[in-house]
mmJSON file of the N, C-alpha and C atoms, coordinates in Angstrom:
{"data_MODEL":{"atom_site":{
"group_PDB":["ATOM","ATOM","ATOM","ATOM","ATOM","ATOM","ATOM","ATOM","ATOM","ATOM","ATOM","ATOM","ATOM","ATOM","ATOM","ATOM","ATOM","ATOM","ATOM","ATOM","ATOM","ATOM","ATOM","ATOM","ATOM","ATOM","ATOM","ATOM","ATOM","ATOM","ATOM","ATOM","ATOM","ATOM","ATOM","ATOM","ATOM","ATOM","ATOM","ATOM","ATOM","ATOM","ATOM","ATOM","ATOM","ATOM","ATOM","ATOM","ATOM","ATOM","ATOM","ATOM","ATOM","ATOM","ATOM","ATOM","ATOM","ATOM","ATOM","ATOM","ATOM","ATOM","ATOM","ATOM","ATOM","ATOM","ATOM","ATOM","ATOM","ATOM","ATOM","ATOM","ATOM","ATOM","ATOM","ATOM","ATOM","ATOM","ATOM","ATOM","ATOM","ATOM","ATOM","ATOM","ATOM","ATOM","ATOM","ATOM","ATOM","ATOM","ATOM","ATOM","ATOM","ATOM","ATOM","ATOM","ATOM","ATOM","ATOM","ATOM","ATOM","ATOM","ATOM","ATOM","ATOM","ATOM","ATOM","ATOM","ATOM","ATOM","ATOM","ATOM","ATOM","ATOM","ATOM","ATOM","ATOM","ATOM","ATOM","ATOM","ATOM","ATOM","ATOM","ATOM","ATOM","ATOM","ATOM","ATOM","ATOM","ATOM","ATOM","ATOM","ATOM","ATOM","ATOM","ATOM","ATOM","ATOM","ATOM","ATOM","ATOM","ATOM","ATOM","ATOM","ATOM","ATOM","ATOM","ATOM","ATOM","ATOM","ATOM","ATOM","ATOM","ATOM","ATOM","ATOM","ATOM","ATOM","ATOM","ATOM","ATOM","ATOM","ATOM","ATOM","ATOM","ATOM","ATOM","ATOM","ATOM","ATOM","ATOM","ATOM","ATOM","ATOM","ATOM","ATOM","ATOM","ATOM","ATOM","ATOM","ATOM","ATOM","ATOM","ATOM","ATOM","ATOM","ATOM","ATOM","ATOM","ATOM","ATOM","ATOM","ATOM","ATOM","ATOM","ATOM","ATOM","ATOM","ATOM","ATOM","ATOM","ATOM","ATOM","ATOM","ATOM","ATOM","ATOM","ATOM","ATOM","ATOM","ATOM","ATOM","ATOM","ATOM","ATOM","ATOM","ATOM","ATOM","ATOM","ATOM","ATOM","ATOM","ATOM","ATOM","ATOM","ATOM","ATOM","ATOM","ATOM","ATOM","ATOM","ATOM","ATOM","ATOM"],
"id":[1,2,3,4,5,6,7,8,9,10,11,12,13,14,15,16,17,18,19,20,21,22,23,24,25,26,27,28,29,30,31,32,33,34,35,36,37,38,39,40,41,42,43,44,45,46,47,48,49,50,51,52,53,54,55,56,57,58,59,60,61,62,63,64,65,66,67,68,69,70,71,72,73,74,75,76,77,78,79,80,81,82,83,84,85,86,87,88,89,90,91,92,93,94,95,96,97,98,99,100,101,102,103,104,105,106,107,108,109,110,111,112,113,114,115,116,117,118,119,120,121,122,123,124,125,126,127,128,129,130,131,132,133,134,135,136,137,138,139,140,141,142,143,144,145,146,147,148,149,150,151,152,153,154,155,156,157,158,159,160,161,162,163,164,165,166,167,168,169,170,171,172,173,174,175,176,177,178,179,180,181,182,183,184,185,186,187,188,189,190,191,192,193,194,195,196,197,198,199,200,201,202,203,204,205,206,207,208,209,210,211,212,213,214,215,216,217,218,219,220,221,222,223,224,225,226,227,228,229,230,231,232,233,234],
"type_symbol":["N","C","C","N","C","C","N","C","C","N","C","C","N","C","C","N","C","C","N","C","C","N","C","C","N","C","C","N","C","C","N","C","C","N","C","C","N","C","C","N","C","C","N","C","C","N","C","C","N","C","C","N","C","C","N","C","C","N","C","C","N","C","C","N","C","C","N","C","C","N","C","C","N","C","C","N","C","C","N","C","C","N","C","C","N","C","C","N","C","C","N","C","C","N","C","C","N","C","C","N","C","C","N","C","C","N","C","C","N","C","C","N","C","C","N","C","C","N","C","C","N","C","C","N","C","C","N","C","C","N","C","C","N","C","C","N","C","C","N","C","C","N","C","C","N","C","C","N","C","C","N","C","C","N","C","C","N","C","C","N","C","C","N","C","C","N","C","C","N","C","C","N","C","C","N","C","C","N","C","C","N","C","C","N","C","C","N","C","C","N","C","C","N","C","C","N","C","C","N","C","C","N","C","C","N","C","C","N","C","C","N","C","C","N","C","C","N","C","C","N","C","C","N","C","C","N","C","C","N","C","C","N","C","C"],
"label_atom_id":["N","CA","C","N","CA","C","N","CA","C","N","CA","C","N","CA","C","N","CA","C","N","CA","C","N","CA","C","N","CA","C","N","CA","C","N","CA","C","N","CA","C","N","CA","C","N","CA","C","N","CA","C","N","CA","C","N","CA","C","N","CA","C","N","CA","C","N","CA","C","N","CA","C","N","CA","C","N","CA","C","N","CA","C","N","CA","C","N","CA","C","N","CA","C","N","CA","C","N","CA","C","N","CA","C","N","CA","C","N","CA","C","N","CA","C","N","CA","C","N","CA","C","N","CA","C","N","CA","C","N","CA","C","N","CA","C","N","CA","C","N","CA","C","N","CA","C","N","CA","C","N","CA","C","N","CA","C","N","CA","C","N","CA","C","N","CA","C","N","CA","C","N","CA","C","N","CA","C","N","CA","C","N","CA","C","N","CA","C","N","CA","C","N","CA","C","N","CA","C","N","CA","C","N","CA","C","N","CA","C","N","CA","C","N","CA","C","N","CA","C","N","CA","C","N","CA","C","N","CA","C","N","CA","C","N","CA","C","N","CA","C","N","CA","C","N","CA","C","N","CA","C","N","CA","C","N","CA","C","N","CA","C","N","CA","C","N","CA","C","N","CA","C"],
"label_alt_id":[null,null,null,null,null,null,null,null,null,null,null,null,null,null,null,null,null,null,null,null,null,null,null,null,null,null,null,null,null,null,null,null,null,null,null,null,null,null,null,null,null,null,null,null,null,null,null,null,null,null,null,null,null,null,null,null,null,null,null,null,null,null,null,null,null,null,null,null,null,null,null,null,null,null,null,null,null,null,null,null,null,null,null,null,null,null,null,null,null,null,null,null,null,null,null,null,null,null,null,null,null,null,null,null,null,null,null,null,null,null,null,null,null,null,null,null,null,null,null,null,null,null,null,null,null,null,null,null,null,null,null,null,null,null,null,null,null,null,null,null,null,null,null,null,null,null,null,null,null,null,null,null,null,null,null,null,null,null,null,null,null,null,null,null,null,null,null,null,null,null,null,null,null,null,null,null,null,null,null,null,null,null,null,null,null,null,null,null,null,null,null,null,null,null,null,null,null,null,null,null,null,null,null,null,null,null,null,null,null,null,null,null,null,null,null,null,null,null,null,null,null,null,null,null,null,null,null,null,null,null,null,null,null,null],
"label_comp_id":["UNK","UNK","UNK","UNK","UNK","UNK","UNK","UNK","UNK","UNK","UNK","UNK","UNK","UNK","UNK","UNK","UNK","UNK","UNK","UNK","UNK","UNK","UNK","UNK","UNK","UNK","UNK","UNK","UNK","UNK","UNK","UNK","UNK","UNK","UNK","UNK","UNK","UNK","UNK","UNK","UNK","UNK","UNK","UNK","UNK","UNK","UNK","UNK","UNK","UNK","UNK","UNK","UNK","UNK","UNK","UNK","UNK","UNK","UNK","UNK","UNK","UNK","UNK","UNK","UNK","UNK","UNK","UNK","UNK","UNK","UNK","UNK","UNK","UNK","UNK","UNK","UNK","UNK","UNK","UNK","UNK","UNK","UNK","UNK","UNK","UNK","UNK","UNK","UNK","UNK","UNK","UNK","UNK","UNK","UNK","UNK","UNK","UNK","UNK","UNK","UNK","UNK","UNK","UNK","UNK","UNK","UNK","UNK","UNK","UNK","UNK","UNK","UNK","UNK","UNK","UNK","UNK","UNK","UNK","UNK","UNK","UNK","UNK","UNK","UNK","UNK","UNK","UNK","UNK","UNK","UNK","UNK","UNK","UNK","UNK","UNK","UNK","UNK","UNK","UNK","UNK","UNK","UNK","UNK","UNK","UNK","UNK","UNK","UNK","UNK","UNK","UNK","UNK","UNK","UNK","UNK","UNK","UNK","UNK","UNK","UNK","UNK","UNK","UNK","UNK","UNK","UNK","UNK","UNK","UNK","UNK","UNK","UNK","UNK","UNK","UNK","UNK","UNK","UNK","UNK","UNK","UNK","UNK","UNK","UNK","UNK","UNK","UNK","UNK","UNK","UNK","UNK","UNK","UNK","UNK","UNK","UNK","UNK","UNK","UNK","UNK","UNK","UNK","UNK","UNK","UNK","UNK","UNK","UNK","UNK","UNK","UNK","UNK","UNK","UNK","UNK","UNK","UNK","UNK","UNK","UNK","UNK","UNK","UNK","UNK","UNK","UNK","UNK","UNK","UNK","UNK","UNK","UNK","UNK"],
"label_asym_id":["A","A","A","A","A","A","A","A","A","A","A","A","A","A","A","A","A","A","A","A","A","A","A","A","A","A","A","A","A","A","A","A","A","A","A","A","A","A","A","A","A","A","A","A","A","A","A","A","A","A","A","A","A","A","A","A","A","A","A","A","A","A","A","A","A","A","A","A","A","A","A","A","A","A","A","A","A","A","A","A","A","A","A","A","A","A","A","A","A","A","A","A","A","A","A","A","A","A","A","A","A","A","A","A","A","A","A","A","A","A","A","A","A","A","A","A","A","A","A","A","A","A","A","A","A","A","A","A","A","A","A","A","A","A","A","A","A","A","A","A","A","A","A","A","A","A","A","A","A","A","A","A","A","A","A","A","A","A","A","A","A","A","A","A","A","A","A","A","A","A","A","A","A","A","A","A","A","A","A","A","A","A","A","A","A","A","A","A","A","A","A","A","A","A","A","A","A","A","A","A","A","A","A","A","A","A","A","A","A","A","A","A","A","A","A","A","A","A","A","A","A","A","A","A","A","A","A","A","A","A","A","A","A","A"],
"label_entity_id":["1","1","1","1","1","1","1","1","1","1","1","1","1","1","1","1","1","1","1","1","1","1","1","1","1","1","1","1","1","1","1","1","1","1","1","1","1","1","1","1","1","1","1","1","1","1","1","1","1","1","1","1","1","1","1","1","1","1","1","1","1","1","1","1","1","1","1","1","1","1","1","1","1","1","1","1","1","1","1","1","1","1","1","1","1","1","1","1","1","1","1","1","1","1","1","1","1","1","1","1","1","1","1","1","1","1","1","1","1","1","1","1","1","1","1","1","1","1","1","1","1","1","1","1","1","1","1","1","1","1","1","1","1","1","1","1","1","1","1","1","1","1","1","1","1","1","1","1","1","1","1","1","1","1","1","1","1","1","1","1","1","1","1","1","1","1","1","1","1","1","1","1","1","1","1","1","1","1","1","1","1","1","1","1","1","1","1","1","1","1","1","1","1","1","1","1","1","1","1","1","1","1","1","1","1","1","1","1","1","1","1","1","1","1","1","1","1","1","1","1","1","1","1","1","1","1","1","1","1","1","1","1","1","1"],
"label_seq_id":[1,1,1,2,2,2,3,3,3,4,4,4,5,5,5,6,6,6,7,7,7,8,8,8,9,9,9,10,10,10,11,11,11,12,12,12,13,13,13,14,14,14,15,15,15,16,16,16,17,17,17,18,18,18,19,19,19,20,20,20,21,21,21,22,22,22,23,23,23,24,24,24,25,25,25,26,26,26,27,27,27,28,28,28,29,29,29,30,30,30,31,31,31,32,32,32,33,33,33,34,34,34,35,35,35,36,36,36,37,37,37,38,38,38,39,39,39,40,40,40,41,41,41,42,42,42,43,43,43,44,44,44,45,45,45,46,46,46,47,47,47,48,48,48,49,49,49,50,50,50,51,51,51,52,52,52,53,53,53,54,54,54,55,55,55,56,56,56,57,57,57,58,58,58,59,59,59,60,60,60,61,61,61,62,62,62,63,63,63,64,64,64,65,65,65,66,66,66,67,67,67,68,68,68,69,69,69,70,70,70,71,71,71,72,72,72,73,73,73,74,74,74,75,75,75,76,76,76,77,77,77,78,78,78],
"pdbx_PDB_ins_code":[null,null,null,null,null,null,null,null,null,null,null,null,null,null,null,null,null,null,null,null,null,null,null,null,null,null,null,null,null,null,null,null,null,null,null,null,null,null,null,null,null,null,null,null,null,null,null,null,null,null,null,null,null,null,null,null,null,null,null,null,null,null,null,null,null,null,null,null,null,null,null,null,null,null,null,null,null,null,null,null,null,null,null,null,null,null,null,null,null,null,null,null,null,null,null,null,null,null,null,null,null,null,null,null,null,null,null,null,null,null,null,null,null,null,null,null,null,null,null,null,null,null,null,null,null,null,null,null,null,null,null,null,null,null,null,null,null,null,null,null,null,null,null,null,null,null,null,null,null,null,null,null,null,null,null,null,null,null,null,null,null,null,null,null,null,null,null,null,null,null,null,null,null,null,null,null,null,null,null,null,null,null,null,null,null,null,null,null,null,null,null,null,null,null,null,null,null,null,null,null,null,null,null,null,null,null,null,null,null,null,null,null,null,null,null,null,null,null,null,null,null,null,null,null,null,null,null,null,null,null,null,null,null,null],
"Cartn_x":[-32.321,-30.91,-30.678,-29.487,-29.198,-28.604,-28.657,-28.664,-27.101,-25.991,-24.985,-25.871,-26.757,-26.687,-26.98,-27.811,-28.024,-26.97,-25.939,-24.414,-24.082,-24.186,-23.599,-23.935,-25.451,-26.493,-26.003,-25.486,-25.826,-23.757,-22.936,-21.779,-21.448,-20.602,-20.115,-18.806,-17.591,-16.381,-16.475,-16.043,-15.828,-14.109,-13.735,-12.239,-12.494,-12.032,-11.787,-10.706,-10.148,-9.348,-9.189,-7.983,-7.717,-6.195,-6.498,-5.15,-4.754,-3.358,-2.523,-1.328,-1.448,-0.324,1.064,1.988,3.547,4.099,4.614,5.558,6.982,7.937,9.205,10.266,9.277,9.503,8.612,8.555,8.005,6.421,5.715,4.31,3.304,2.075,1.276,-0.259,-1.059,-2.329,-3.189,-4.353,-5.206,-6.126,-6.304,-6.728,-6.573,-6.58,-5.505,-5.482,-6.482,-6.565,-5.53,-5.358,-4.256,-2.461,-2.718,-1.197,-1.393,-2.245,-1.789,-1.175,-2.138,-1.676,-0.587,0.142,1.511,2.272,1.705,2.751,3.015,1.95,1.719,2.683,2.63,3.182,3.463,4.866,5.713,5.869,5.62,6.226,7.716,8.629,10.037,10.473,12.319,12.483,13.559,13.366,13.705,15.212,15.8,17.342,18.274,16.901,18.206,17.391,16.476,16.163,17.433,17.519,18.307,18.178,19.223,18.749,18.05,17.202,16.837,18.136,17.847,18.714,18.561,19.587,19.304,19.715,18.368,18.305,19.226,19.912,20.613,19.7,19.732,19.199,19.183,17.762,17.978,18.719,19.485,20.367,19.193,19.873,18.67,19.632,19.066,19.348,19.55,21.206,21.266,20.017,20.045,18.598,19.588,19.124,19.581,18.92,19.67,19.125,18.956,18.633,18.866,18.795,20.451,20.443,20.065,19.084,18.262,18.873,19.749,19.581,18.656,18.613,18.315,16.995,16.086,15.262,14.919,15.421,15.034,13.642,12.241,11.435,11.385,11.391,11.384,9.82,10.466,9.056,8.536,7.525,6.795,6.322,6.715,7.248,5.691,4.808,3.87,3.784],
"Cartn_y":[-50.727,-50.475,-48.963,-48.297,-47.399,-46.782,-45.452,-44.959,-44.199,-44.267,-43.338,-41.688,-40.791,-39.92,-39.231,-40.507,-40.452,-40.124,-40.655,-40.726,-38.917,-39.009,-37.444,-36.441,-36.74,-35.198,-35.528,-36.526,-36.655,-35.766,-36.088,-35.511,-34.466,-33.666,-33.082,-31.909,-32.068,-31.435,-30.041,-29.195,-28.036,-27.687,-26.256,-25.915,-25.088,-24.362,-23.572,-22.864,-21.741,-20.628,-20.403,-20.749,-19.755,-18.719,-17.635,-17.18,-16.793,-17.431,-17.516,-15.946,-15.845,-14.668,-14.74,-14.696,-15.002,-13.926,-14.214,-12.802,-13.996,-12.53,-13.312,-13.561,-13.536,-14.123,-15.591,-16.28,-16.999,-17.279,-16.076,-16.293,-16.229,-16.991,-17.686,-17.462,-16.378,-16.08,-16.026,-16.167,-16.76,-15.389,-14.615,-13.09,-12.269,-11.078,-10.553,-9.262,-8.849,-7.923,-8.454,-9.831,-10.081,-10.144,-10.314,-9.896,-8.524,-7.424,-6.153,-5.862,-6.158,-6.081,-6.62,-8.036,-8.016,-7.312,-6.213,-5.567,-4.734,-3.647,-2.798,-2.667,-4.372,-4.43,-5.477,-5.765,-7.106,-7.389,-9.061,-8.979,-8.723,-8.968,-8.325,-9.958,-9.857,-11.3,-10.795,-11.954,-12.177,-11.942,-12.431,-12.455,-11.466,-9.833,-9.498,-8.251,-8.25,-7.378,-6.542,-5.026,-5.252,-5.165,-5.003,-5.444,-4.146,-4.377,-2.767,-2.344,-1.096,0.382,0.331,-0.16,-0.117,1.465,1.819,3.603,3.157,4.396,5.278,5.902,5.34,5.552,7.185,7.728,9.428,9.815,10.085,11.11,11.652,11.438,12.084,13.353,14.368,15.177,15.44,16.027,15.938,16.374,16.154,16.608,17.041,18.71,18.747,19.116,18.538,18.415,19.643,20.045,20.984,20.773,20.971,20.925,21.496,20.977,21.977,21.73,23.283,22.49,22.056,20.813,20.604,21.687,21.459,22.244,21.389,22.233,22.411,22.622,21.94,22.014,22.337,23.476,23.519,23.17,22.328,21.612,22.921,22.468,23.953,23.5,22.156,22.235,21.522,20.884,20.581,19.667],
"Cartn_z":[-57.612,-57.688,-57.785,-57.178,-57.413,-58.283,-59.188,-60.16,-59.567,-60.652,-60.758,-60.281,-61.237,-60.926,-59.75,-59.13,-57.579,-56.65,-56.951,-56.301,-56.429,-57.672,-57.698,-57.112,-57.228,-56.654,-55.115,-54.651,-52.703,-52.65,-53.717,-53.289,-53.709,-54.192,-54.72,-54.435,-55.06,-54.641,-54.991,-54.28,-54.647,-54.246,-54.554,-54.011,-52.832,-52.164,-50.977,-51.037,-51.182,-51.29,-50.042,-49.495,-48.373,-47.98,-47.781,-47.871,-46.867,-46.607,-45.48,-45.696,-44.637,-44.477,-43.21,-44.068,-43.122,-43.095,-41.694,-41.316,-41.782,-41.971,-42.076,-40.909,-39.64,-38.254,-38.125,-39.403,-39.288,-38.566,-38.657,-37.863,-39.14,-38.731,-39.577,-39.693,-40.302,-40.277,-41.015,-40.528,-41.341,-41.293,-41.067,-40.866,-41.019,-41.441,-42.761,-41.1,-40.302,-39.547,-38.428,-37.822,-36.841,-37.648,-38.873,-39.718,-40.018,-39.673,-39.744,-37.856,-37.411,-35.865,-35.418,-36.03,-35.703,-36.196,-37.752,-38.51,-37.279,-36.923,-36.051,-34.632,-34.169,-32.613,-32.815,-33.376,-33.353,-32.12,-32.003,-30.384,-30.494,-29.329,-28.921,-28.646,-29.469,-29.194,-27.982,-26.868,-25.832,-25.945,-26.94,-26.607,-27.295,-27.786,-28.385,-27.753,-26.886,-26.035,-25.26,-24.981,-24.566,-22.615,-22.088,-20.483,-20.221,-18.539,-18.319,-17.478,-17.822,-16.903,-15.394,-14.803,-12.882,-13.141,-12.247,-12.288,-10.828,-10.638,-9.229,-8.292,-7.196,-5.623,-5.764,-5.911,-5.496,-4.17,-4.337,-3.562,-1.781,-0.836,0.05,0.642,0.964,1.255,3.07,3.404,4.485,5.745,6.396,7.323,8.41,8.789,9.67,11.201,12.188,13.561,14.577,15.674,15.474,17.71,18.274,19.005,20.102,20.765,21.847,23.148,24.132,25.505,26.282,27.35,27.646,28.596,28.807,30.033,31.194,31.762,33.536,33.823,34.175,34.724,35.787,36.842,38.033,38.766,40.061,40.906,41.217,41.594,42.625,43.904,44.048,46.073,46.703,45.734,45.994,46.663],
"occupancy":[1.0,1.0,1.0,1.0,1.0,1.0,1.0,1.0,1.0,1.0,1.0,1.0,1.0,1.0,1.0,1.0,1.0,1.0,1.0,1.0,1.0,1.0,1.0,1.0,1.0,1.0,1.0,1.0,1.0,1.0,1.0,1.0,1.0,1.0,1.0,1.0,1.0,1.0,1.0,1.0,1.0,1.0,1.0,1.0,1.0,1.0,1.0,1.0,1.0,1.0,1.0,1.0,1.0,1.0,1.0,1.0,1.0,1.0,1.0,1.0,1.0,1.0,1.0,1.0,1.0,1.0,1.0,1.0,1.0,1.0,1.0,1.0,1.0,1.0,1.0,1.0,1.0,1.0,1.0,1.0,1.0,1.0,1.0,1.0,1.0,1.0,1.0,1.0,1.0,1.0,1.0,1.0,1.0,1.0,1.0,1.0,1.0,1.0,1.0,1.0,1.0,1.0,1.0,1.0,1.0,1.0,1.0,1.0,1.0,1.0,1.0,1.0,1.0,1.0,1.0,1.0,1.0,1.0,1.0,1.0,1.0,1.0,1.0,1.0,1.0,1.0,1.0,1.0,1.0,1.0,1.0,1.0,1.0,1.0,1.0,1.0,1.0,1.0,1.0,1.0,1.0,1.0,1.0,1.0,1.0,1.0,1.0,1.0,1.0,1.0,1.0,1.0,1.0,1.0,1.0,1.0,1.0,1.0,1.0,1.0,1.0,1.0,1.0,1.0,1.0,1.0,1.0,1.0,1.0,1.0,1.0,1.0,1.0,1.0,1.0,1.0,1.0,1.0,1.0,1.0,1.0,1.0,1.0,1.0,1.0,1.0,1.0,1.0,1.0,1.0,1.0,1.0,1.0,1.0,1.0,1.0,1.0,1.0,1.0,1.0,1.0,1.0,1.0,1.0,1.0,1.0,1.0,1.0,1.0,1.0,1.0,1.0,1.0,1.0,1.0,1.0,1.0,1.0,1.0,1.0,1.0,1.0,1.0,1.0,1.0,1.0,1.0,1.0,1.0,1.0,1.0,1.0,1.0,1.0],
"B_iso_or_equiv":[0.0,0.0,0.0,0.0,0.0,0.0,0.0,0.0,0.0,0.0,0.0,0.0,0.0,0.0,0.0,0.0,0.0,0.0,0.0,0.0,0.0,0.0,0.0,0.0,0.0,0.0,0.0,0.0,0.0,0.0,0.0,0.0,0.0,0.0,0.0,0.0,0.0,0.0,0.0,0.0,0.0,0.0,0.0,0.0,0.0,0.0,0.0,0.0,0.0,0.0,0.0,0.0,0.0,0.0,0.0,0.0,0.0,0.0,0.0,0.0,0.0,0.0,0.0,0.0,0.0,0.0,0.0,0.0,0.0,0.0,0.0,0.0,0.0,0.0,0.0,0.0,0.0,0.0,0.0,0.0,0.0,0.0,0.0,0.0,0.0,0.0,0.0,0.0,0.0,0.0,0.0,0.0,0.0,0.0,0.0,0.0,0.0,0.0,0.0,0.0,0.0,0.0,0.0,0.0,0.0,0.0,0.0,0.0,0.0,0.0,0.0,0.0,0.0,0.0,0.0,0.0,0.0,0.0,0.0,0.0,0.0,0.0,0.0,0.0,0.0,0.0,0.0,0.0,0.0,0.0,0.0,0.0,0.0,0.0,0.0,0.0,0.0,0.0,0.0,0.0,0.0,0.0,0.0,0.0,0.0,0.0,0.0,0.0,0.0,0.0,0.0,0.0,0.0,0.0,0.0,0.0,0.0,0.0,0.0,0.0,0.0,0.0,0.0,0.0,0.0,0.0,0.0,0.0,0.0,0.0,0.0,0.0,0.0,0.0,0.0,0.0,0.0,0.0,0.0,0.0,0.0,0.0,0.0,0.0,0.0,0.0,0.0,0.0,0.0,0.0,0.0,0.0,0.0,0.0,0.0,0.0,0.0,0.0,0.0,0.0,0.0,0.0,0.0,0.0,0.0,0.0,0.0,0.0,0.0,0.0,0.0,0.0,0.0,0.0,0.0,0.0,0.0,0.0,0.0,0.0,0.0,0.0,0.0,0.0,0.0,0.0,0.0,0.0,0.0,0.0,0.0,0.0,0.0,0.0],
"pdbx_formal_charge":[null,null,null,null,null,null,null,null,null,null,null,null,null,null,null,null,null,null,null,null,null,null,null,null,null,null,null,null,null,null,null,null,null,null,null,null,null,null,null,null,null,null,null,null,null,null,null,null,null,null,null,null,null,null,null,null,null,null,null,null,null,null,null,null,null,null,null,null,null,null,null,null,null,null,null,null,null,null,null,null,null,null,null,null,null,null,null,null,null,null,null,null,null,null,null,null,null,null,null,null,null,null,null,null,null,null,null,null,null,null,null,null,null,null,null,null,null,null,null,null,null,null,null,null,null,null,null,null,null,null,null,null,null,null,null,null,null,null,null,null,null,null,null,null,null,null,null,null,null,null,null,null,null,null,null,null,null,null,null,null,null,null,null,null,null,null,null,null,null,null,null,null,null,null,null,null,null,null,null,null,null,null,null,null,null,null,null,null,null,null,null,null,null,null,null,null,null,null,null,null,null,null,null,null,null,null,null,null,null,null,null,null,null,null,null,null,null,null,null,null,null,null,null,null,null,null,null,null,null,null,null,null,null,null],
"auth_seq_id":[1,1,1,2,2,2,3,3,3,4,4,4,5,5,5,6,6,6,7,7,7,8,8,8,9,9,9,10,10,10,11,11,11,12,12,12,13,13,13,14,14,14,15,15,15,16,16,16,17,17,17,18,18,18,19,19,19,20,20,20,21,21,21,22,22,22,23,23,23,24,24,24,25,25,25,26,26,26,27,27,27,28,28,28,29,29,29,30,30,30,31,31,31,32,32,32,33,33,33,34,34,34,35,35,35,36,36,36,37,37,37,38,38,38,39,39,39,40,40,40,41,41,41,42,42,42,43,43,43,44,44,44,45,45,45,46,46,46,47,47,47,48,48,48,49,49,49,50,50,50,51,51,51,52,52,52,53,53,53,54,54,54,55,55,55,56,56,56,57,57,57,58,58,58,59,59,59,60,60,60,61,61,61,62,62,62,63,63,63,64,64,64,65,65,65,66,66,66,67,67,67,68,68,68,69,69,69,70,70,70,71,71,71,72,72,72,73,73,73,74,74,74,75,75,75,76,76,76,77,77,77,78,78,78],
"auth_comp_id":["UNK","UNK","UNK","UNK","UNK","UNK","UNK","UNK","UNK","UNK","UNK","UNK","UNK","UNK","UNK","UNK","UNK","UNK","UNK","UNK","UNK","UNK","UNK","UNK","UNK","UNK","UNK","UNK","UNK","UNK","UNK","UNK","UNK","UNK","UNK","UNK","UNK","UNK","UNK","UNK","UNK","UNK","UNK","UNK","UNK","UNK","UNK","UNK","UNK","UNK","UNK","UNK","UNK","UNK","UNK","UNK","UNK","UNK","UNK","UNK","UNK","UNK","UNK","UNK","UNK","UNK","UNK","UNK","UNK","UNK","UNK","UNK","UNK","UNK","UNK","UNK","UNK","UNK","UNK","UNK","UNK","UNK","UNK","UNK","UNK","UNK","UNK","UNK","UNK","UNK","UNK","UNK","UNK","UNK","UNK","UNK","UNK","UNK","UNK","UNK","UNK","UNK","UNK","UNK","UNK","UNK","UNK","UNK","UNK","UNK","UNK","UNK","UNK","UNK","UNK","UNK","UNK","UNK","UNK","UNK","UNK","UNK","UNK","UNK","UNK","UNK","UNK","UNK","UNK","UNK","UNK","UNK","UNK","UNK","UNK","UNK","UNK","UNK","UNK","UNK","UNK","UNK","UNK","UNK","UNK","UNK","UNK","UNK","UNK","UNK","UNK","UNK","UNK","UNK","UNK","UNK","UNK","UNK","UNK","UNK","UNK","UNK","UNK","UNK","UNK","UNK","UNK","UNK","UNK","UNK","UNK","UNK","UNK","UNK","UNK","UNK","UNK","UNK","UNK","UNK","UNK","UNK","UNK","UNK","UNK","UNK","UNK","UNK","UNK","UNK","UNK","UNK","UNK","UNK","UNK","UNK","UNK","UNK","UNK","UNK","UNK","UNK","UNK","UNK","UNK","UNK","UNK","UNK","UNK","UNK","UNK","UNK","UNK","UNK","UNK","UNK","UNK","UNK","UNK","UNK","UNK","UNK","UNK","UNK","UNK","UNK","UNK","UNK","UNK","UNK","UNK","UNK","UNK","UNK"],
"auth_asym_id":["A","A","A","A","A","A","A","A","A","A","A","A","A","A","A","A","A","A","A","A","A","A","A","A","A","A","A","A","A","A","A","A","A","A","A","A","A","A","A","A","A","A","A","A","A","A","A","A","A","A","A","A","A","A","A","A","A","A","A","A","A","A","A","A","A","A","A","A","A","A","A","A","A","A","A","A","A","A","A","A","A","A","A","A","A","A","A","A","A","A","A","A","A","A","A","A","A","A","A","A","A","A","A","A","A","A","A","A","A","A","A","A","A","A","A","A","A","A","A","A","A","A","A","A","A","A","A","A","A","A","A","A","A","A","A","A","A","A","A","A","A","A","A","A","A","A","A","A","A","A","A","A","A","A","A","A","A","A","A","A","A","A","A","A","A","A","A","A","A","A","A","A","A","A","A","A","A","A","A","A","A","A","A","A","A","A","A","A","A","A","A","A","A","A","A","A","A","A","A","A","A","A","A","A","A","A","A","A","A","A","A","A","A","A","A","A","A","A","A","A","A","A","A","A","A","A","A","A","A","A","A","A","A","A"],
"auth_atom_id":["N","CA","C","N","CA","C","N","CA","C","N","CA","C","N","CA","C","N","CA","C","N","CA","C","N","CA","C","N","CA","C","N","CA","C","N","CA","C","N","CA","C","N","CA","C","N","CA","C","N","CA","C","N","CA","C","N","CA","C","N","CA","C","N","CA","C","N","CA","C","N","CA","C","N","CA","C","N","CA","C","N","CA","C","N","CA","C","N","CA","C","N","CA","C","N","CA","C","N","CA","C","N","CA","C","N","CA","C","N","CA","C","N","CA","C","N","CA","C","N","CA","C","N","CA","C","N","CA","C","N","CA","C","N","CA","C","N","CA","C","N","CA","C","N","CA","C","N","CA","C","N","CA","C","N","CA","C","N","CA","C","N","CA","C","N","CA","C","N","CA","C","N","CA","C","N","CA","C","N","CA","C","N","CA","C","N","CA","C","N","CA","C","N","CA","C","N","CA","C","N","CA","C","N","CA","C","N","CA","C","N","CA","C","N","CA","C","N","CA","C","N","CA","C","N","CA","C","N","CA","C","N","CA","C","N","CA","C","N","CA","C","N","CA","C","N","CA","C","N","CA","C","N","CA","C","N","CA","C","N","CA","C","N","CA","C","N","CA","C","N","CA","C"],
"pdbx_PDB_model_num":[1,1,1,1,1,1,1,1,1,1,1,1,1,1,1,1,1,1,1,1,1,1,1,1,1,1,1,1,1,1,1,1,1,1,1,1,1,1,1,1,1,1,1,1,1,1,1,1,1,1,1,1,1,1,1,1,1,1,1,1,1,1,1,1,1,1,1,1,1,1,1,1,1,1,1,1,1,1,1,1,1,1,1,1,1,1,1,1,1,1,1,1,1,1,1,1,1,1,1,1,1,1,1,1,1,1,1,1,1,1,1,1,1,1,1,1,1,1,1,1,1,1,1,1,1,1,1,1,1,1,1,1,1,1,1,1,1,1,1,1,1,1,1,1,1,1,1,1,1,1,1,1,1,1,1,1,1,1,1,1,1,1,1,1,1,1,1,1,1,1,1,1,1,1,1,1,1,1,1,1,1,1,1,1,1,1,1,1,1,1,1,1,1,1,1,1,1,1,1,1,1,1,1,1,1,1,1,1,1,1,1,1,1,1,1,1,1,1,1,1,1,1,1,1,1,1,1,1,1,1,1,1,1,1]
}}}
């Protein structure tokens, strides 16, 4: 038959400490180095982003032409 203290030596409970770290954007880590890195570079919330800047078409500068008369090639009768 089996002995109670037998039971004990095969189990035994211990606790586990683990510490969780929250942003107050609600994000959730278990790593204390990826909750400094979101301190660092929060992501950006989508909806209070604001829009981008449509930049303005650079300007082109007039070009100017430069009218040549025409030339006359004369044959040489060949």
């Amino acid at each position: 038959m089996w002995k109670w203290s037998d039971v004990m030596k095969a189990h035994s409970i211990f606790v586990e400490e683990k510490t969780v770290y929250r942003c107050t954007c609600n994000a959730v880590f278990e790593d204390i180095k990826r909750a400094e890195a979101h301190l660092r570079h929060p992501p950006q919330d989508k909806a209070k982003s604001p829009k981008p800047k449509k930049h303005a078409p650079r300007r082109r500068e007039p070009t100017t032409t430069l009218q040549l008369p025409s030339l006359e090639i004369p044959d040489s009768g060949q």
